[in-house]
N, C-alpha and C positions, 0 to 999 in steps of 0.2 A: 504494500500500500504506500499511497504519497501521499505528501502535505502539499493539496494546493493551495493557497494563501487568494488566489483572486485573479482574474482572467485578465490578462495586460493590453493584449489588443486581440481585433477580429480582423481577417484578413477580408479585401473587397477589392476580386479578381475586374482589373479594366483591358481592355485593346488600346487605349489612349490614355495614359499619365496626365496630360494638358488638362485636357477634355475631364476628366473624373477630378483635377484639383481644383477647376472652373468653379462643375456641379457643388462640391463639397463645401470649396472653400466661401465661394461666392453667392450661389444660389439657394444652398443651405445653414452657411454664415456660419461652418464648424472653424475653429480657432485652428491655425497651422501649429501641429505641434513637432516636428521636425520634418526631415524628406519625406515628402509623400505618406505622411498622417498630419491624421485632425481628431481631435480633442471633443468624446462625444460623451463629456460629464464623468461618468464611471467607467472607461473604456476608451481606445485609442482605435481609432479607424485605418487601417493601414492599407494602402493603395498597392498591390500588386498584380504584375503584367506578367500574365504565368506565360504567356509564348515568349516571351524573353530567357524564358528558365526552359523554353523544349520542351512546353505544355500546354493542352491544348486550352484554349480560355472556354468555360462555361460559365455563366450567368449564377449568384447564388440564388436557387429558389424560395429559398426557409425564410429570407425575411430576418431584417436586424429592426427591431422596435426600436422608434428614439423617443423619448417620453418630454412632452412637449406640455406645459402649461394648460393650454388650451388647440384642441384638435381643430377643432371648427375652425377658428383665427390662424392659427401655422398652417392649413387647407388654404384657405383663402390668398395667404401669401404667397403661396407655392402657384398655387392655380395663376395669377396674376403674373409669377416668373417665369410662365409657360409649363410647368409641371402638371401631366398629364395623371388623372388618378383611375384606380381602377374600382370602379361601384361606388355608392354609396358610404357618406361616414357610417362606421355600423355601433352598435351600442350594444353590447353585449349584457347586459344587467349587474355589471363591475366596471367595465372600463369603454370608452370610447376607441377607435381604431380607425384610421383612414391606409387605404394600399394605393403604392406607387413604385415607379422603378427612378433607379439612375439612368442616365445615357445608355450604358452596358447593358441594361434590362436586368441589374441586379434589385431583388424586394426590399422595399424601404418600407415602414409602418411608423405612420404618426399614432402614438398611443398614450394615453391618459388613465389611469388605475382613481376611479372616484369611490369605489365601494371597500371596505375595510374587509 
């Protein structure tokens, strides 16, 4: 068995470095926290170009939740910077959720935990 003490970053497979530190840096206002990551509260978002390493790029499907103040209002913004969503905000009887991709078509989730 190990000691994991806390998850340091998620890896967020792009075809374009520029293009995905645009989206992150700018469209989604995450803080540059050194080459190619951003600073997403409790966790470090790190930008990797796996055909660079001789592999092939797939899209993550699963979705990294960013827990945002207000879903509806960070919808709105996004929607406005061109960010595309997919369905309805949904309200699950705990938490609010809105689905969207980056550029790469990797899952982004604006989500809200309101119910204890």
């Amino acid at each position: 068995m190990i000691e994991v003490e806390r998850v340091d970053f998620v890896s967020i497979p792009t075809q374009n470095v520029d293009r995905a530190k645009e989206f992150y840096g700018v469209t989604l206002g995450l803080a540059e926290n050194g080459p190619d990551e951003f600073d997403a509260g409790n966790v470090t978002l790190g930008l990797w170009e796996p055909e660079a390493d001789g592999e092939a790029f797939v899209p993550n499907p699963a979705g990294v939740a960013l827990r945002v103040p207000d879903v509806v209002g960070a919808r709105v913004v996004l929607e406005g910077a061109g960010v595309k969503f997919k369905g309805e905000t949904q309200d699950t009887g705990v938490c609010h959720m809105a689905f969207f991709t980056d550029p790469d078509g990797n899952w982004l989730i604006l989500h809200r935990r309101y119910a204890a």
